[in-house]
C-alpha positions in Angstrom: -2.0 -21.1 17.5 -2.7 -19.6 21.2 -4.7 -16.5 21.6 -2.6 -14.8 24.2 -5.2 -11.6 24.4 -7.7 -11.1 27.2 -10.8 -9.5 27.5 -11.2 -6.1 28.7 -13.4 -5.2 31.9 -16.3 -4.1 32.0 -16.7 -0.6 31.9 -18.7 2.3 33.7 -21.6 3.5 32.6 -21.5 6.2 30.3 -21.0 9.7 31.5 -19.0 8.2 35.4 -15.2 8.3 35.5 -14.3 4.8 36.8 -12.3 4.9 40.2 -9.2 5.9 38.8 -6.4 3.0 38.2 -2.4 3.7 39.1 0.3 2.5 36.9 3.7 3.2 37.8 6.0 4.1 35.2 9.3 2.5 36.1 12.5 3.5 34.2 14.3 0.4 35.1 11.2 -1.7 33.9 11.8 -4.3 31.2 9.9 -4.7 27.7 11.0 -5.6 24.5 12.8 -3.3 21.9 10.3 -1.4 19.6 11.0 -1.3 16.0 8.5 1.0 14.7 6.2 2.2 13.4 5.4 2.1 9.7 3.2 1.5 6.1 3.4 0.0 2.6 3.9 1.3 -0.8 3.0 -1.7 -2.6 0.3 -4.5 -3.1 0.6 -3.3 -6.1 0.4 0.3 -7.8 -1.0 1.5 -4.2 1.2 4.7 -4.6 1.3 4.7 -8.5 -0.9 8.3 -8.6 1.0 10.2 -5.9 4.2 10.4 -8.5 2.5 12.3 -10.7 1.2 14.9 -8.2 1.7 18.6 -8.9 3.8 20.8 -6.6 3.4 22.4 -3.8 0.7 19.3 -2.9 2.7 16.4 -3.5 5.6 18.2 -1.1 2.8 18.3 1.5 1.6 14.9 1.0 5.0 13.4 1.5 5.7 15.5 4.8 2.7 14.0 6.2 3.7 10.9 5.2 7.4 10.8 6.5 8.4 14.1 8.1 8.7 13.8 12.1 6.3 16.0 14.1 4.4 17.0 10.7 1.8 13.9 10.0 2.1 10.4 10.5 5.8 10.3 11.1 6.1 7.0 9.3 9.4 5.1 11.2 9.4 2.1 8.0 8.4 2.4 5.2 8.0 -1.5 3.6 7.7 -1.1 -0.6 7.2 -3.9 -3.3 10.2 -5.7 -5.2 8.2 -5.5 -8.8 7.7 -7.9 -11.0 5.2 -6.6 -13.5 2.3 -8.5 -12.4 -0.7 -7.5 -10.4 -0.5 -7.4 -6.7 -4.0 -6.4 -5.9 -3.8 -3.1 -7.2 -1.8 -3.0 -9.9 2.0 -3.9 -11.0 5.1 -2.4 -10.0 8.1 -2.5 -12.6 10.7 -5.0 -12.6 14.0 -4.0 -11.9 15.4 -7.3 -14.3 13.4 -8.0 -17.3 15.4 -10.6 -18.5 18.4 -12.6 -17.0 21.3 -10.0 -17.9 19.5 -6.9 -17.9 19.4 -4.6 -15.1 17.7 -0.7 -15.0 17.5 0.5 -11.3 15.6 3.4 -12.4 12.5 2.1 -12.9 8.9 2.6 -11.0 8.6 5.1 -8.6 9.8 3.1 -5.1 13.3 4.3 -5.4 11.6 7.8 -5.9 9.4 7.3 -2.8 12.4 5.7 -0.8 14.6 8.7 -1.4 12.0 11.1 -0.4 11.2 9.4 2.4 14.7 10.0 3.8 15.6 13.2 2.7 12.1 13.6 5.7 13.5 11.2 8.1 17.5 10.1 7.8 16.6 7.0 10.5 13.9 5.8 8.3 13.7 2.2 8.1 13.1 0.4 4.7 11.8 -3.6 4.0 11.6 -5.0 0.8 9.2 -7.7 -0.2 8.0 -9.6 -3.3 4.6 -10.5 -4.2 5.3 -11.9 -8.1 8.3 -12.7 -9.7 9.7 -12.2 -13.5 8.9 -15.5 -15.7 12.6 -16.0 -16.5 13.5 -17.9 -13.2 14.6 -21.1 -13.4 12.9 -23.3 -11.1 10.2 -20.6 -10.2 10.1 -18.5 -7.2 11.7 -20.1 -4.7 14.7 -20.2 -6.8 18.5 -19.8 -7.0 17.5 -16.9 -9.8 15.0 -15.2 -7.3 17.9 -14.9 -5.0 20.6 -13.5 -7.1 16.9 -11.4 -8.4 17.3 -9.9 -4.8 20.7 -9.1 -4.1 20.8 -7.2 -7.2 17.2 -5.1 -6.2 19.6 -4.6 -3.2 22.4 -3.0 -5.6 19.7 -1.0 -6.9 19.2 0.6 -3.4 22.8 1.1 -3.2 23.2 3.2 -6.3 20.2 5.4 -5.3 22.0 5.7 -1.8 19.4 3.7 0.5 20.0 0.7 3.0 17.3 -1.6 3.1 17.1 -3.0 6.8 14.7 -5.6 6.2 14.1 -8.2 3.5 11.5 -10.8 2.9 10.5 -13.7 0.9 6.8 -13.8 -0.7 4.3 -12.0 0.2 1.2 -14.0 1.8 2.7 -17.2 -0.3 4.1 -19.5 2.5 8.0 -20.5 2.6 11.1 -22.5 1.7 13.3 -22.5 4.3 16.1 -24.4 2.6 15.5 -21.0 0.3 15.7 -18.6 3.0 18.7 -20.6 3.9 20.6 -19.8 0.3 19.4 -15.9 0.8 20.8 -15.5 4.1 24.1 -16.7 2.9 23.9 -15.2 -0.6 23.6 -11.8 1.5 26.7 -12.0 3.5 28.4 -13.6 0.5 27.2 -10.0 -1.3 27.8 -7.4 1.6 24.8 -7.5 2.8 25.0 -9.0 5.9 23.5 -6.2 8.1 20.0 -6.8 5.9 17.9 -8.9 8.2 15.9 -11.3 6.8 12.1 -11.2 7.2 9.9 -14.7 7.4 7.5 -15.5 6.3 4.8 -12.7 5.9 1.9 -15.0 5.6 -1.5 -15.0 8.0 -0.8 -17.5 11.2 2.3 -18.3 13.3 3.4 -21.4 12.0 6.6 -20.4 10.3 7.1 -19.6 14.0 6.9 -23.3 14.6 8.8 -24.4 11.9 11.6 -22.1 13.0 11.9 -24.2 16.5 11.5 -27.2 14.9 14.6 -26.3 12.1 17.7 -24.7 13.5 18.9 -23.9 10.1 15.9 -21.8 9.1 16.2 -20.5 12.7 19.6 -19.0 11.9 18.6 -17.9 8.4 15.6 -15.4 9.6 16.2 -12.7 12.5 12.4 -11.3 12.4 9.0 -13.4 12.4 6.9 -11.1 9.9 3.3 -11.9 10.9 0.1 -10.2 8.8 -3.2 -9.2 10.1 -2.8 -10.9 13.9 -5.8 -8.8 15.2 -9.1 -9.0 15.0 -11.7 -6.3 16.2 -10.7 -6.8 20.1 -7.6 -9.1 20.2 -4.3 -9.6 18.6 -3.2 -13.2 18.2 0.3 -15.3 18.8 1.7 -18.3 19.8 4.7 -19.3 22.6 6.9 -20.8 20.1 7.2 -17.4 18.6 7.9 -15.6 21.9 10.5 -18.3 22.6 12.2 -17.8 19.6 13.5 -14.4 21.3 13.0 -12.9 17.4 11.7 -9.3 16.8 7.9 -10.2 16.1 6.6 -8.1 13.5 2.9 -7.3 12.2 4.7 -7.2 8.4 1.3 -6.5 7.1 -1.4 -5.0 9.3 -4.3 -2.3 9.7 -6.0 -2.5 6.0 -8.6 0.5 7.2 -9.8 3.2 5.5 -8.5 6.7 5.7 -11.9 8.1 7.0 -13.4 5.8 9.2 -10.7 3.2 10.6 -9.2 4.9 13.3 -10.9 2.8 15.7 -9.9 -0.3 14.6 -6.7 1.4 14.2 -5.9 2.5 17.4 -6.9 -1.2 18.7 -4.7 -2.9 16.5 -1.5 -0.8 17.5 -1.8 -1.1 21.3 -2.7 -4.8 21.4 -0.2 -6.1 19.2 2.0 -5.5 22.0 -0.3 -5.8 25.0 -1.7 -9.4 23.9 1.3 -10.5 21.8 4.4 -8.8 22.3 4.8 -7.7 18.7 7.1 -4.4 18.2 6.7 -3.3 14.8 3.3 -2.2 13.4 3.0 -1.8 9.5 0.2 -0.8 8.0 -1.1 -1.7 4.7 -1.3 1.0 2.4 0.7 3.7 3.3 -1.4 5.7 0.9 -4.9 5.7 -0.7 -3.5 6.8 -4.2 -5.3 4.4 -7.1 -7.9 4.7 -9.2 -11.3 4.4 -7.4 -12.1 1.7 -10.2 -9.7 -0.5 -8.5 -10.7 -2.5 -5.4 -10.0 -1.8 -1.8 -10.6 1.7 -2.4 -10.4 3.7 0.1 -7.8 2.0 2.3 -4.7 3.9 3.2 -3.5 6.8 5.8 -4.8 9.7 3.4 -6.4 10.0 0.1 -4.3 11.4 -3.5 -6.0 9.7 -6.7 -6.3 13.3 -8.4 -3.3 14.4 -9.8 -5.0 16.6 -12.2 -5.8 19.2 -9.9 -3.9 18.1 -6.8 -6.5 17.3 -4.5 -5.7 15.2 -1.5 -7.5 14.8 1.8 -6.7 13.5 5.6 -8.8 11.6 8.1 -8.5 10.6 11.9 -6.8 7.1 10.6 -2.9 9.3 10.1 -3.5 11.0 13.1 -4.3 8.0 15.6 -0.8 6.7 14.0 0.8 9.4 14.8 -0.5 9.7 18.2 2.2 7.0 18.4 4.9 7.6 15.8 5.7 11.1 16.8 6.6 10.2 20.3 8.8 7.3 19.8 11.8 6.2 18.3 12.8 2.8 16.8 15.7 1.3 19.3 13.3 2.8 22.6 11.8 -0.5 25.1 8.3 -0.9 25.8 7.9 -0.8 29.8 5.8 -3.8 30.6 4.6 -3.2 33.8 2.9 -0.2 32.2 1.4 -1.4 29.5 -1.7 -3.5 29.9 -5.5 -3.6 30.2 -7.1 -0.2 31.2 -10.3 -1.1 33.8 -12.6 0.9 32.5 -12.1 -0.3 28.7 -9.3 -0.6 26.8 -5.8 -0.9 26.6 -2.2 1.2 27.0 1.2 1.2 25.9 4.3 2.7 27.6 7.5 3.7 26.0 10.9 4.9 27.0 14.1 5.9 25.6 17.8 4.5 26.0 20.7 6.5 27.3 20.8 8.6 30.5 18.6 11.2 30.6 15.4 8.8 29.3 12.0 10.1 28.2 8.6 7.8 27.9 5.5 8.1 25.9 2.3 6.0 27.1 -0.5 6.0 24.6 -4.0 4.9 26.3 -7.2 3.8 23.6 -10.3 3.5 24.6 -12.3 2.0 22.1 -13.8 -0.9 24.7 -14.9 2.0 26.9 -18.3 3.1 27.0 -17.9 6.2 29.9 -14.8 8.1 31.1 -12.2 6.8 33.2 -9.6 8.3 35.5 -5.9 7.3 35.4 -2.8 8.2 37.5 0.5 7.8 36.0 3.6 8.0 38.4 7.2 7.9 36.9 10.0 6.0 38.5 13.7 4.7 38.2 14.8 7.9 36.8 12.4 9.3 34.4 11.4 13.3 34.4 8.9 14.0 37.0 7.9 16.9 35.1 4.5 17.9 33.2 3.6 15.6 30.7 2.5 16.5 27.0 -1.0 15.8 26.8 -2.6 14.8 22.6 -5.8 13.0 21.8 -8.2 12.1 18.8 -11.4 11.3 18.9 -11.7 8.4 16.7 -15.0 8.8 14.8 -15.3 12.0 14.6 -15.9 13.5 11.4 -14.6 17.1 12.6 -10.8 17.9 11.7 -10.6 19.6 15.2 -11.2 16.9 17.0 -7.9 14.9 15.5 -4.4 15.3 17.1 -5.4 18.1 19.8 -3.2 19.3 21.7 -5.0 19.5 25.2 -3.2 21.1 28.2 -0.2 19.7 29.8 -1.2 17.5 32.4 1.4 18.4 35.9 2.1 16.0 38.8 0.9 16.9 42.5 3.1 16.8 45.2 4.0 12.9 45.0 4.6 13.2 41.7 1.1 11.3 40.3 0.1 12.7 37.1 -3.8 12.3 36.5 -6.0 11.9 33.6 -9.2 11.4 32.7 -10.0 9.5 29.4 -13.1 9.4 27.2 -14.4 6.5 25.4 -13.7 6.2 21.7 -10.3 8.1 21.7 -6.6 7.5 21.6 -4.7 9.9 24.3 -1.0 10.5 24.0 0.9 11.2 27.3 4.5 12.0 26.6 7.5 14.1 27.9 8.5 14.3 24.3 8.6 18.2 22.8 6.9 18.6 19.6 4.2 17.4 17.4 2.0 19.7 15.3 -1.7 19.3 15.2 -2.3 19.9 11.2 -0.3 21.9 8.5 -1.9 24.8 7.5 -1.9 23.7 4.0 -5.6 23.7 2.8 -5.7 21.3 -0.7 -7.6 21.9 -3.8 -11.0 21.2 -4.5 -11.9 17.6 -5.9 -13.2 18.3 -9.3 -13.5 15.8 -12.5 -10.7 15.8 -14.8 -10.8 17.9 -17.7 -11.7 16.8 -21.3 -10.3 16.5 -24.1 -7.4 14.3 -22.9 -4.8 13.5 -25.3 -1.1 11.6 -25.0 0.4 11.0 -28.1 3.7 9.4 -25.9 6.0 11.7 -27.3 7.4 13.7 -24.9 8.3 10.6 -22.6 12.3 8.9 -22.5 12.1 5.2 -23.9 10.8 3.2 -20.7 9.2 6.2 -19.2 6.0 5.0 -17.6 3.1 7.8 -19.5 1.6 10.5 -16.7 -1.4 9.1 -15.0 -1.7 5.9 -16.6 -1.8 3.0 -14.0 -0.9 -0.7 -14.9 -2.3 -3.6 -13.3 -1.1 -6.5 -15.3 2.2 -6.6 -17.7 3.8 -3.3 -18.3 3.0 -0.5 -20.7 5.6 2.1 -21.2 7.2 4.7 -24.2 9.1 3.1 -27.0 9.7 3.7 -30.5 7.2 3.4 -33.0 7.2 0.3 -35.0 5.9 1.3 -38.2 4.9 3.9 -40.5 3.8 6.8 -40.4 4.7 7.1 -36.6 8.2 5.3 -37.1 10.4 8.1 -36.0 8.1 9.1 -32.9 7.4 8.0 -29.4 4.3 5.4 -29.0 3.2 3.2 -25.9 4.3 -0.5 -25.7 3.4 -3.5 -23.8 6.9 -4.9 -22.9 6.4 -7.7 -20.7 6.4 -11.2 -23.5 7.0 -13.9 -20.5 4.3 -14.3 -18.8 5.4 -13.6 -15.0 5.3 -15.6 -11.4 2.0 -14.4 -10.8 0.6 -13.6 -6.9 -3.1 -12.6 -8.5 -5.6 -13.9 -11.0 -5.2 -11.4 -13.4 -4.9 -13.1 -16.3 -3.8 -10.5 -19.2 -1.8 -7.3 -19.6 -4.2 -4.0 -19.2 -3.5 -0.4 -18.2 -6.4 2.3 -17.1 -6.0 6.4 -17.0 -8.6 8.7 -16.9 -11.3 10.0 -14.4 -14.3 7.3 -13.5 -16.3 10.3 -13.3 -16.7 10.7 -16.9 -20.0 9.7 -18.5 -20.9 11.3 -22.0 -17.4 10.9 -24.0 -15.4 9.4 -27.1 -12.2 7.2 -26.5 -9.8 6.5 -29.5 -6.3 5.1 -30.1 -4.3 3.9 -32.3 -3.2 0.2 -32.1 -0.7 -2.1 -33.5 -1.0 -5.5 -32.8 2.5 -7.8 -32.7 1.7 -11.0 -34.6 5.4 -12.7 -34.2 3.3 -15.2 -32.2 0.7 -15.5 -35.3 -2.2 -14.3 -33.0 -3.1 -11.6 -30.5 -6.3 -9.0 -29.5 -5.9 -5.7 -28.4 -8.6 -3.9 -26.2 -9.8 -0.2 -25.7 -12.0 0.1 -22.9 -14.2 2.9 -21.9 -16.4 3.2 -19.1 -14.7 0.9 -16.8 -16.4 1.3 -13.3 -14.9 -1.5 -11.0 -13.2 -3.9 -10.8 -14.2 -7.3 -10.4 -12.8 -9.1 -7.8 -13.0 -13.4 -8.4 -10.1 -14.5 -6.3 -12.6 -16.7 -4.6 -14.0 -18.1 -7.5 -11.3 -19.4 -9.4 -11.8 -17.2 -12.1 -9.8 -13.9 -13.1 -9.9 -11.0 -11.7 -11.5 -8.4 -14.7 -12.8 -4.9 -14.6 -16.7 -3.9 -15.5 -17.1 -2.0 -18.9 -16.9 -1.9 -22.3 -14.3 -3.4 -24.5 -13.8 -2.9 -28.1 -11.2 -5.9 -29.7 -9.3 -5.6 -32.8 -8.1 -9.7 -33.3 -4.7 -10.3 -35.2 -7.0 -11.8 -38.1 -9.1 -8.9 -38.1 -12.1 -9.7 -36.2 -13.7 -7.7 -33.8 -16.0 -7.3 -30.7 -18.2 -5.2 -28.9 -18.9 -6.4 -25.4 -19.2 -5.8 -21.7 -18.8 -7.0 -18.8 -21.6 -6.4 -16.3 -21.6 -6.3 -12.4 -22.1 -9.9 -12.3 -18.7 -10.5 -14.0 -20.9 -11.9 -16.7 -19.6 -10.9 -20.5 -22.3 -10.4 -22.9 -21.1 -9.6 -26.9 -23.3 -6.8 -28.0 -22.0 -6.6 -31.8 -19.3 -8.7 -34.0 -17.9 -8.4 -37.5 -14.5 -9.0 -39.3 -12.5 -6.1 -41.6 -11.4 -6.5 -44.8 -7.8 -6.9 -44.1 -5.8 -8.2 -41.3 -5.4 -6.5 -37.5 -2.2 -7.2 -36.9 1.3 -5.8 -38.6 -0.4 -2.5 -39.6 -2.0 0.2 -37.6 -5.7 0.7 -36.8 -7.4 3.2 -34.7 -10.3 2.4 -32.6 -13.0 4.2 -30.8 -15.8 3.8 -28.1 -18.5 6.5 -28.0 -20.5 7.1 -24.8 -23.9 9.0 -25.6 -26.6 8.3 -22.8 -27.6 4.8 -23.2 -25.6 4.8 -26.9 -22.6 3.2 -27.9 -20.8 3.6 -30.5 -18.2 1.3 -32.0 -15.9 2.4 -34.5 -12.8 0.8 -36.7 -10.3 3.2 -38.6 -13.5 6.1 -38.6 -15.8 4.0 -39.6 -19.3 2.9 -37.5 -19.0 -1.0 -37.1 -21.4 -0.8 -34.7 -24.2 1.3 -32.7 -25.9 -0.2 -30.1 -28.5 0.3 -27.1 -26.9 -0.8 -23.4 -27.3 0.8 -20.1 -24.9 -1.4 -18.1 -22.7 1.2 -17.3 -23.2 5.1 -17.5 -19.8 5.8 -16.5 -16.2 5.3 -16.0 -13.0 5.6 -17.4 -10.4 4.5 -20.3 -7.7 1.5 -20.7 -5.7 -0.3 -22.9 -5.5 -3.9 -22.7 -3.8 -7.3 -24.8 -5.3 -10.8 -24.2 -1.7 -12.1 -24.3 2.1 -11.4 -22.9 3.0 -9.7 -26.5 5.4 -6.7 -27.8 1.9 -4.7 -29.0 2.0 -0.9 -29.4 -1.0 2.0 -28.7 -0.4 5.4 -29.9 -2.3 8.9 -29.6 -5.0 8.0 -27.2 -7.5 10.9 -27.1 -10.8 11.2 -24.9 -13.1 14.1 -26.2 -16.1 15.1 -24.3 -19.7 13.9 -25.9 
């Protein structure tokens, strides 16, 4: 790998312009095409709370998302092929749970897909995997997997969307005798017009194996690259230039809502500037999990309260938008105007196709440390006319200093426009109309989720996937009840009895719903544990604070809290899991009859430092622990079985 980037010059001292520098804005220059820019709905469950948004909020959350000149003006939008296994944050439904089964209707993607173009018709979509069902023969880089993706693609068809872009697995390396069989299995199917994305890993040598291996060469059309940048440079290599592919950063950005607009703005200009990349996607689209889960935080805006609709923007969507309102996928970057700013920074020029052409060039500053003047002069055709003028400062805290529009910046007499930029801000000069500085729509308040909560499942079609209930291993959705006395109702069920092509370390199936908020409270539900495979434990779980990350170690990934297990042979367990991933057993006991084949409700009770442990009403155990003092609720199995949970209720004290 070759770091193509340079360093930036020195800058003035704070508080002196630098002598201004002149960049000439030349319609006949050449660049390469820009594909866009965009963000991912996946990684697992990463958009899983923004479904269940109420209305007129979750309307204004998607138009910020994907309506042009309203927000972020997303041009892709790259979502997860599901597999029900965890992804980081979560699991997204499979579309084929078994080898002849197909439902297209399940997860929300196709929802978030189909919204996402009714806002923007030219939207771009990109499929990827990151796990795969258990039923493929020959595992994931399989003949199954691939006949697995042409029918996700059928999927899209039936809910009207083209997917432009298709990869293999995500952060996982590559088979290029596979990507071979996909590329032909597509034209074979119709899709021939999909291109085919490789290899979205970290590092450029699927680059190199590309110009080493004609026939992967022919089988890919874009070099899917994640995370190139670091702080001040963007990485890539001259066999990937010389493969004269779209580069993409497939996966890029990972910075929170609130606070990584700097790094943001960096990232954007100098994957072009330092390594010709034309397609910026960033990683989440949307910061709309449960805080419990990790990475919080990370996405273009915050909405992980559905139960009072509260949402909430930072700089981070309006630095990408400083971009994505004033272009268009299909316009060329200008490389003679886009390079190094003197004074600190870096800029990116834009233009449009066809006769009358329009151009864009977005400066950032964030290697600045004092103002510095610029001249732009247009040439070879483009409008000599006032330029737009937009800018955000990039730390600031203050929602009037994000997406400004500052007065339009006219040429003198030879046609030089001139500019002074500050340090620590992106600036947006453009001959495009439009763009709106912020909605007028003012969200509701944060405020803890109201107790008692109850779902008793009932009201859900079989499959449905409960309100506010978020998986992150297996999949736990409304079915029939097996047994007496709730045989004729609606109850939850864990559907998922292979255990799947897994991309994490989570080891077991496990759902969690409810505010993390909550302290003082009682969490029941009923359980029925599946013993066709002669063994099994089902979990409740209250006051679950984090989770746990051990990627590194080895070990699973688990979440910190209490767990109460009902065993098929009817033993039980108090425990909890600490901050230091250890697991302690606080109390243990067996009932008097089996736990599996028959239905048993358990409860946790949270009083102070108390907890309370209880079987089918009855205290099995009361003990003293102050691990964790709050949190919320889940459901969880130790294995892939068929178990059911029915009428979960949390009551306050």
């Amino acid at each position: 790998m070759s770091c193509l980037a340079a360093v930036a010059p020195s800058a003035a001292h704070a508080g002196t312009a630098t002598a201004g520098q002149e960049i000439t804005v030349d319609g006949a220059g050449t660049g390469r095409v820009f594909d866009g820019v965009g963000a991912i709905s996946g990684g697992g469950g990463t958009s899983r709370l923004l479904v269940d948004y109420p209305e007129p909020q979750r309307t204004q959350i998607l138009d910020y998302l994907f309506k042009p000149g309203v927000g972020a003006s997303l041009q892709i939008l790259k979502v997860e092929i599901g597999a029900d296994t965890n992804s980081s944050n979560g699991a997204e439904p499979s579309h084929m749970r078994t080898r002849t089964e197909v439902n297209c209707d399940r997860g929300y993607e196709w929802w978030l897909m189909e919204e996402a173009q009714k806002r923007n018709p030219q939207i771009r979509f990109y499929g990827l995997e990151w796990g795969a069902p258990g039923w493929f023969e020959g595992g994931f880089w399989s003949d199954d997997n691939v006949a697995y993706l042409t029918k996700w693609l059928g999927c899209a068809d039936r809910h009207g969307l083209d997917i432009d872009y298709l990869g293999g697995w995500n952060e996982k390396g590559w088979d290029a005798v596979w990507y071979g069989k996909l590329k032909k299995a597509l034209v074979t199917h119709g899709y021939g017009d999909v291109k085919v994305v490789a290899a979205d890993s970290a590092g450029w040598d699927v680059a190199t194996d590309m110009k080493d291996d004609p026939a992967f060469d022919a089988a890919t059309d874009v070099v899917g690259i994640h995370y190139p940048c670091s702080a001040v440079h963007c990485s890539s290599s001259q066999d990937a230039l010389d493969l004269d592919k779209p580069l993409f950063a497939s996966e890029s950005g990972w910075n929170n809502y609130l606070t990584g607009a700097t790094r943001l703005a960096a990232e954007m200009n100098h994957e072009y500037v330092d390594s010709r990349i034309t397609a910026f996607i960033n990683w989440p689209a949307v910061y709309a999990w449960y805080p419990t889960v990790q990475m919080q935080g990370s996405g273009l805006l915050q909405a992980n309260e559905p139960w009072t609709g509260h949402y909430d923007l930072g700089p981070t969507l309006w630095t990408l938008a400083q971009t994505a309102q004033f272009t268009r996928p299909g316009w060329r970057y200008v490389d003679s105007a886009s390079g190094y700013l003197d004074g600190g920074g870096t800029y990116v020029t834009l233009r449009s196709p066809g006769r009358k052409p329009q151009y864009t060039t977005v400066f950032e500053t964030t290697g600045a440390t004092g103002p510095q003047t610029v001249g732009i002069t247009p040439a070879g055709g483009l409008p000599r006319g006032a330029l737009h003028r937009w800018s955000t400062t990039l730390e600031s805290t203050d929602p009037a200093d994000w997406f400004v529009r500052g007065a339009d910046v006219r040429p003198d007499a030879a046609g030089r426009h001139q500019v002074t930029l500050e340090p620590g801000t992106v600036t947006t000069l453009t001959t495009m109309p439009g763009g709106k500085s912020r909605a007028a729509a003012k969200a509701p308040a944060s405020r803890t989720m109201a107790l008692p909560y109850r779902d008793d499942f009932d009201r859900y079609r079989a499959g449905a996937t409960p309100r506010y209930l978020s998986d992150m291993e297996g999949a736990f959705q409304a079915a029939r009840c097996p047994a007496a006395p709730r045989a004729a109702g609606m109850c939850l069920r864990q559907t998922i009895t292979t255990p799947p092509t897994k991309w994490s370390r989570v080891a077991s199936p496990l759902t969690l719903v409810g505010d993390s908020r909550w302290t003082d409270y009682t969490v029941s539900a009923k359980t029925f544990i599946d013993d066709t495979e002669g063994a099994g434990t089902a979990s409740l779980l209250g006051r679950v604070v984090n989770q746990l990350n051990n990627v590194g170690s080895g070990r699973n990934n688990v979440w910190q809290g209490y767990y109460l297990d009902l065993s098929a042979d009817g033993t039980w367990s108090l425990k909890v899991i600490g901050p230091d991933k250890s697991t302690r057993v606080l109390a243990s006991g067996s009932l008097s009859g089996p736990g599996a084949d028959t239905w048993h409700r358990l409860s946790l009770g949270f009083k102070g430092d108390t907890v309370t442990a209880r079987v089918d009403n009855t205290v099995v155990a009361r003990v003293t622990d102050s691990t964790n003092t709050h949190g919320q609720v889940g459901l969880g199995l130790d294995s892939y079985t068929a178990s059911h949970f029915d009428d979960l209720r949390v009551t306050q004290g």
